[in-house]
N, C-alpha and C positions, 0 to 999 in steps of 0.2 A: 221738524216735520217727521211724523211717522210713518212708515210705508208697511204694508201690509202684503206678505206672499205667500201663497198657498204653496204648503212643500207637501210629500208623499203622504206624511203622519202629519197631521195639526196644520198650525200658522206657526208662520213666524214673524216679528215685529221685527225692522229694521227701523232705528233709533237714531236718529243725527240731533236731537237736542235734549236737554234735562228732560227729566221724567218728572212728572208732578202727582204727589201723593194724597191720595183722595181716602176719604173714609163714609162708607154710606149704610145703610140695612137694609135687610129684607129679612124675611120669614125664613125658617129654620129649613122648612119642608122646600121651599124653592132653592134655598141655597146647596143644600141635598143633592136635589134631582141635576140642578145646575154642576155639581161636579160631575157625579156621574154622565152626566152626558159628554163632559169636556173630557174626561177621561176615559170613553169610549173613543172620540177624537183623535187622542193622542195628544193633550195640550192640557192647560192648568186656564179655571178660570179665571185667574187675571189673565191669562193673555187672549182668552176667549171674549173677557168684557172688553180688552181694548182693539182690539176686533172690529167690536160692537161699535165703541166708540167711535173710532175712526170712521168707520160709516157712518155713523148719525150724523157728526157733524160735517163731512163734506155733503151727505144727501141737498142738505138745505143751499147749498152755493150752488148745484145744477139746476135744484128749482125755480132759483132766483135767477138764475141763468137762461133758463127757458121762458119762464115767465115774462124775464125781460125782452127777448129776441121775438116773443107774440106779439107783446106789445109795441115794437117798433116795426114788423110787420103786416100791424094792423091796417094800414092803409091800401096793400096790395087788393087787386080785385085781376081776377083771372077771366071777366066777361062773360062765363057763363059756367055751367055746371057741365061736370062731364063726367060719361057713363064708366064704368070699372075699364071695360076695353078700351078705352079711349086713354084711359090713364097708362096703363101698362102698354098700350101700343110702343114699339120703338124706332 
């Protein structure tokens, strides 16, 4: 599991298992502009994509997560509509 903390300057990656080595491409002028921004940050594009990473791949487990908890909701019916004030009343 990798966990991901915002410190003063950058990120930083806290690591509890192997690291897995990837190899990919892009364009010369995006890889450019991508450091330069990581190193306005204060951090190095690999720690900036895995970052990235780290949020892509849990994004999709809370969608699924939501999606699911709608869908087993689906059956609730509140009996009628109600107005803004009616909601926030306490």
């Amino acid at each position: 599991m990798i966990r991901v903390r915002s410190l003063r300057r950058g990120w930083r990656i806290d690591q509890s298992s192997p690291m897995k080595k990837l190899t990919f491409s892009a364009d010369d002028d995006i890889v450019r502009k991508a450091r330069l921004i990581a190193r306005a940050r204060h951090t190095t594009l690999n720690s900036a994509f895995r970052v990235w990473l780290t949020q892509f791949a849990t994004s999709d487990e809370s969608t699924m997560s939501f999606d699911c908890l709608m869908e087993k909701l689906r059956y609730v019916n509140a009996g009628q509509h109600f107005t803004r004030d009616e909601l926030n009343r306490r």
